[in-house]
N, C-alpha and C positions, 0 to 999 in steps of 0.2 A: 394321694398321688395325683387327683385333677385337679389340684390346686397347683400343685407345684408345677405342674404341663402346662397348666395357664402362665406363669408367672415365667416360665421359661419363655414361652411364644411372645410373650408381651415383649419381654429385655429382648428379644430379637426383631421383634417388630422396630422398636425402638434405637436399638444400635442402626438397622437398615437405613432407616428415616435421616437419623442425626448423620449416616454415612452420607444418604444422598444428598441433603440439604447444604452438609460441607461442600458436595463435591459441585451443586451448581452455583454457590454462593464462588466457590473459586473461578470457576469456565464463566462465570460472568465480568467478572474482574480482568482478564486476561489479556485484551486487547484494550485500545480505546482511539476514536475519531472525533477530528474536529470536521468544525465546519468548513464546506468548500472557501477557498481565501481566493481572492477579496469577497469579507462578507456582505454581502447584500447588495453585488455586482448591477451595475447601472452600466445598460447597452441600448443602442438605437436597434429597431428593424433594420431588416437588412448587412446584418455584421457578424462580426467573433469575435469571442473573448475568449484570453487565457486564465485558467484557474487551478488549482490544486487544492489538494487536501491531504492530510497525513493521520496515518496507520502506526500507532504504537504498540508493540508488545510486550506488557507489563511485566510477565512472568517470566519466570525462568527456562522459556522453551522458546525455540524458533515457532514461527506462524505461517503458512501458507492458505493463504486466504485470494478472495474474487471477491468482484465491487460490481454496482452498477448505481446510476442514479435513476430515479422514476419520478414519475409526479409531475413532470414538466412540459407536456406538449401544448405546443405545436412546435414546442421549443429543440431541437435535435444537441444531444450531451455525446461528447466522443471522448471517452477516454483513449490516453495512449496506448496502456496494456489494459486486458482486462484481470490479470491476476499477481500476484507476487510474493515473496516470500519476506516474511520481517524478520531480522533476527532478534534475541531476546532480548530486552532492554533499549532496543535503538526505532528509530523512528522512519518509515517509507514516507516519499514523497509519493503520491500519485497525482497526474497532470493530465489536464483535458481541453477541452475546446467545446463555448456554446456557441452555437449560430442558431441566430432569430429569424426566419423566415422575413420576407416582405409585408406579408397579410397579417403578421400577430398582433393582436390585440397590445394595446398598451397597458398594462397592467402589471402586479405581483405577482411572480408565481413562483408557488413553495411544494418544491419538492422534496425527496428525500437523497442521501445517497447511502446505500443500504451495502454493507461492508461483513461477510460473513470465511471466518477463519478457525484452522482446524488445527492442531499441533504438529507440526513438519514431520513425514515418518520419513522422508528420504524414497518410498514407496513413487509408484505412477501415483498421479494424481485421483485416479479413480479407485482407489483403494477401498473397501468395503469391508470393514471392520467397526469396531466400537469406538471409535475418535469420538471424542467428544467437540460436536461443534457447535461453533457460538455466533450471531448474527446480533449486530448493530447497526444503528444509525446515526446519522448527522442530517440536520435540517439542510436544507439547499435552497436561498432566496433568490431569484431573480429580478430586475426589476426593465421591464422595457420601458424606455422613457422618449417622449417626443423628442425630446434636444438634452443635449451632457452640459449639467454646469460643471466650472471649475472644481476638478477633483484631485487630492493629494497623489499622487503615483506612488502606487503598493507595489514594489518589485518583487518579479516572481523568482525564488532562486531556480539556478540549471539547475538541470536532468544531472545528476549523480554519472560523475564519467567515468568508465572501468578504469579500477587502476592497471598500471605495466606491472606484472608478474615480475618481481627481481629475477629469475633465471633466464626470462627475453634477454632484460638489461643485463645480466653480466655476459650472457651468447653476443652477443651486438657488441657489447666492448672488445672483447677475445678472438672476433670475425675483426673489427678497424685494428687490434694488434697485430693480429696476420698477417693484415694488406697493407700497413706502414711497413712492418718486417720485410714481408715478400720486395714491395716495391725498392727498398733501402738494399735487399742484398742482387736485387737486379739492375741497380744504376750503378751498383760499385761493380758488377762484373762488365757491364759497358764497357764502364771506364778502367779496367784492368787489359 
Protein backbone atom coordinates (compact mmCIF):
# COMPACT_ATOMS: atom_id res chain seq x y z
CA UNK A 1 0.00 0.00 0.00
CA UNK A 2 3.29 2.61 0.50
CA UNK A 3 4.35 1.80 -2.68
CA UNK A 4 1.40 2.29 -4.51
CA UNK A 5 1.05 6.12 -2.33
CA UNK A 6 4.31 6.62 -3.71
CA UNK A 7 3.72 6.00 -7.22
CA UNK A 8 0.48 7.78 -7.06
CA UNK A 9 2.34 11.20 -5.58
CA UNK A 10 5.08 10.73 -8.04
CA UNK A 11 2.29 10.60 -11.35
CA UNK A 12 1.03 13.73 -9.60
CA UNK A 13 3.91 15.41 -9.01
CA UNK A 14 4.63 14.67 -12.45
CA UNK A 15 1.30 15.50 -14.33
CA UNK A 16 1.70 19.07 -12.07
CA UNK A 17 5.41 19.70 -13.61
CA UNK A 18 4.46 18.65 -17.33
CA UNK A 19 1.18 21.06 -16.59
CA UNK A 20 3.26 23.85 -15.62
CA UNK A 21 6.03 23.68 -17.90
CA UNK A 22 3.35 23.62 -20.82
CA UNK A 23 1.81 26.41 -19.37
CA UNK A 24 5.00 28.63 -19.20
CA UNK A 25 6.40 27.42 -22.42
CA UNK A 26 3.00 28.76 -23.79
CA UNK A 27 2.84 32.52 -21.70
CA UNK A 28 6.27 32.76 -23.28
CA UNK A 29 5.40 32.47 -26.80
CA UNK A 30 2.52 34.76 -26.47
CA UNK A 31 3.59 38.11 -27.43
CA UNK A 32 6.71 39.19 -29.33
CA UNK A 33 8.74 42.79 -29.90
CA UNK A 34 10.98 44.11 -32.10
CA UNK A 35 13.55 46.39 -31.97
CA UNK A 36 12.87 50.35 -31.60
CA UNK A 37 12.77 51.25 -35.69
CA UNK A 38 15.08 52.93 -37.03
CA UNK A 39 17.55 50.42 -35.57
CA UNK A 40 20.59 51.97 -34.25
CA UNK A 41 19.11 55.71 -34.63
CA UNK A 42 21.95 58.14 -35.26
CA UNK A 43 21.09 61.82 -33.39
CA UNK A 44 23.17 64.99 -32.68
CA UNK A 45 22.93 66.47 -28.95
CA UNK A 46 20.66 68.74 -28.72
CA UNK A 47 17.61 67.17 -30.83
CA UNK A 48 14.71 64.48 -31.37
CA UNK A 49 14.06 61.71 -32.83
CA UNK A 50 11.01 59.84 -33.89
CA UNK A 51 10.81 56.02 -33.37
CA UNK A 52 8.61 53.18 -32.93
CA UNK A 53 8.44 49.68 -32.12
CA UNK A 54 5.85 46.93 -32.46
CA UNK A 55 3.90 44.54 -30.12
CA UNK A 56 2.59 41.27 -31.53
CA UNK A 57 0.13 39.03 -30.15
CA UNK A 58 0.89 35.56 -31.22
CA UNK A 59 -1.90 33.87 -29.63
CA UNK A 60 -5.20 33.49 -29.79
CA UNK A 61 -6.13 36.17 -26.98
CA UNK A 62 -6.30 39.79 -27.08
CA UNK A 63 -3.12 41.49 -24.86
CA UNK A 64 -3.21 44.34 -22.76
CA UNK A 65 0.00 45.16 -21.91
CA UNK A 66 2.53 48.52 -20.72
CA UNK A 67 6.05 49.32 -22.01
CA UNK A 68 8.74 51.38 -20.82
CA UNK A 69 12.30 51.87 -22.05
CA UNK A 70 15.28 51.98 -19.50
CA UNK A 71 19.00 51.90 -19.86
CA UNK A 72 19.36 55.07 -21.46
CA UNK A 73 20.32 58.12 -19.54
CA UNK A 74 21.00 61.11 -19.65
CA UNK A 75 19.16 60.25 -22.72
CA UNK A 76 15.16 61.29 -21.92
CA UNK A 77 12.65 58.36 -24.05
CA UNK A 78 8.79 59.62 -24.14
CA UNK A 79 6.51 57.38 -25.38
CA UNK A 80 3.14 58.40 -26.70
CA UNK A 81 0.91 56.04 -24.56
CA UNK A 82 2.31 54.12 -22.00
CA UNK A 83 -0.05 51.13 -22.39
CA UNK A 84 -2.41 49.39 -24.91
CA UNK A 85 -4.19 46.68 -26.02
CA UNK A 86 -3.29 44.17 -28.98
CA UNK A 87 -5.57 42.20 -30.54
CA UNK A 88 -4.91 38.44 -31.20
CA UNK A 89 -2.94 37.84 -34.15
CA UNK A 90 -2.36 41.60 -35.36
CA UNK A 91 0.35 43.92 -34.54
CA UNK A 92 0.59 47.60 -32.29
CA UNK A 93 2.64 50.22 -33.37
CA UNK A 94 4.03 52.09 -30.39
CA UNK A 95 5.70 55.61 -30.97
CA UNK A 96 8.04 57.72 -29.21
CA UNK A 97 10.41 60.50 -29.06
CA UNK A 98 14.30 60.65 -27.90
CA UNK A 99 15.83 63.83 -27.03
CA UNK A 100 19.56 64.15 -26.28
CA UNK A 101 20.40 66.67 -23.85
CA UNK A 102 23.08 69.36 -24.88
CA UNK A 103 25.77 67.89 -22.29
CA UNK A 104 25.49 64.01 -23.48
CA UNK A 105 28.29 62.42 -24.07
CA UNK A 106 28.94 61.10 -27.64
CA UNK A 107 28.69 57.62 -27.45
CA UNK A 108 26.44 54.18 -27.71
CA UNK A 109 23.84 53.75 -25.54
CA UNK A 110 21.91 50.41 -25.35
CA UNK A 111 19.13 50.22 -23.50
CA UNK A 112 16.17 48.06 -23.26
CA UNK A 113 12.62 48.57 -24.08
CA UNK A 114 10.94 46.37 -21.74
CA UNK A 115 7.27 45.36 -22.80
CA UNK A 116 5.12 43.28 -20.29
CA UNK A 117 1.42 41.83 -21.27
CA UNK A 118 -1.44 40.17 -19.59
CA UNK A 119 -4.41 38.33 -21.41
CA UNK A 120 -7.23 41.21 -21.88
CA UNK A 121 -10.06 40.16 -19.11
CA UNK A 122 -12.21 43.34 -20.29
CA UNK A 123 -11.72 43.74 -16.09
CA UNK A 124 -10.11 47.55 -14.63
CA UNK A 125 -6.78 47.18 -15.38
CA UNK A 126 -5.80 46.48 -11.99
CA UNK A 127 -7.35 43.31 -11.59
CA UNK A 128 -5.84 40.86 -9.17
CA UNK A 129 -6.32 37.49 -10.09
CA UNK A 130 -4.08 34.59 -11.58
CA UNK A 131 -3.55 36.25 -15.21
CA UNK A 132 -0.72 34.94 -16.22
CA UNK A 133 1.79 37.61 -17.12
CA UNK A 134 4.64 37.68 -19.29
CA UNK A 135 7.54 40.44 -19.77
CA UNK A 136 9.95 40.94 -22.67
CA UNK A 137 12.39 42.83 -24.31
CA UNK A 138 13.82 44.42 -27.16
CA UNK A 139 17.46 45.89 -27.36
CA UNK A 140 17.19 49.80 -27.80
CA UNK A 141 20.60 51.23 -29.52
CA UNK A 142 21.20 54.79 -29.62
CA UNK A 143 23.96 56.36 -31.17
CA UNK A 144 24.83 60.22 -30.39
CA UNK A 145 27.13 61.33 -32.97
CA UNK A 146 29.14 64.66 -33.61
CA UNK A 147 27.70 65.25 -37.17
CA UNK A 148 24.94 62.95 -39.45
CA UNK A 149 26.41 61.57 -42.53
CA UNK A 150 24.18 60.87 -45.43
CA UNK A 151 21.58 58.51 -44.21
CA UNK A 152 18.71 56.57 -46.27
CA UNK A 153 15.23 58.04 -44.70
CA UNK A 154 13.41 55.08 -42.81
CA UNK A 155 9.80 56.35 -42.88
CA UNK A 156 7.87 56.19 -39.89
CA UNK A 157 4.33 54.96 -40.70
CA UNK A 158 1.11 57.12 -39.02
CA UNK A 159 -0.44 56.67 -35.87
CA UNK A 160 -3.26 54.25 -36.70
CA UNK A 161 -6.40 56.75 -37.16
CA UNK A 162 -9.90 55.62 -35.70
CA UNK A 163 -11.88 54.38 -38.04
CA UNK A 164 -15.82 56.31 -38.69
CA UNK A 165 -18.16 53.81 -36.93
CA UNK A 166 -20.76 53.09 -40.12
CA UNK A 167 -23.82 54.03 -37.93
CA UNK A 168 -21.99 57.92 -37.61
CA UNK A 169 -21.92 57.56 -41.44
CA UNK A 170 -25.17 56.28 -42.32
CA UNK A 171 -26.77 59.21 -39.27
CA UNK A 172 -24.75 61.91 -41.31
CA UNK A 173 -26.09 60.65 -44.64
CA UNK A 174 -30.01 60.44 -43.38
CA UNK A 175 -29.38 64.24 -41.33
CA UNK A 176 -27.83 65.71 -45.51
CA UNK A 177 -31.25 63.67 -46.80
CA UNK A 178 -33.32 65.62 -44.38
CA UNK A 179 -31.97 69.06 -45.12
CA UNK A 180 -31.99 68.53 -49.12
CA UNK A 181 -35.80 67.16 -48.45
CA UNK A 182 -36.60 69.95 -46.01
CA UNK A 183 -34.73 72.68 -48.04
CA UNK A 184 -36.57 71.32 -51.59
CA UNK A 185 -40.12 71.27 -50.04
CA UNK A 186 -39.44 74.90 -48.57
CA UNK A 187 -38.39 76.53 -52.03
CA UNK A 188 -41.32 74.96 -53.66
CA UNK A 189 -43.72 76.35 -51.14
CA UNK A 190 -42.03 79.88 -51.69
CA UNK A 191 -42.61 79.47 -54.96
CA UNK A 192 -46.38 78.16 -54.65
Amino acid sequence: MGDNMKVTNLTKFMLVTIFTLFMVSTAVTSIGVTQPIPVGLKILRGTTAKFYFQIQALKDSKQSCTYSATGLDPLVITLDENKATVDEGTIKNVYGTVSVPNDAPIKTYTGMVIVSCAPFTGANEDFSGSVVKQTTGANFIINVVEHLEEQPVIPIPEKEKPKASPIILVLIIIVLILAIVGFYFSRKKKIE
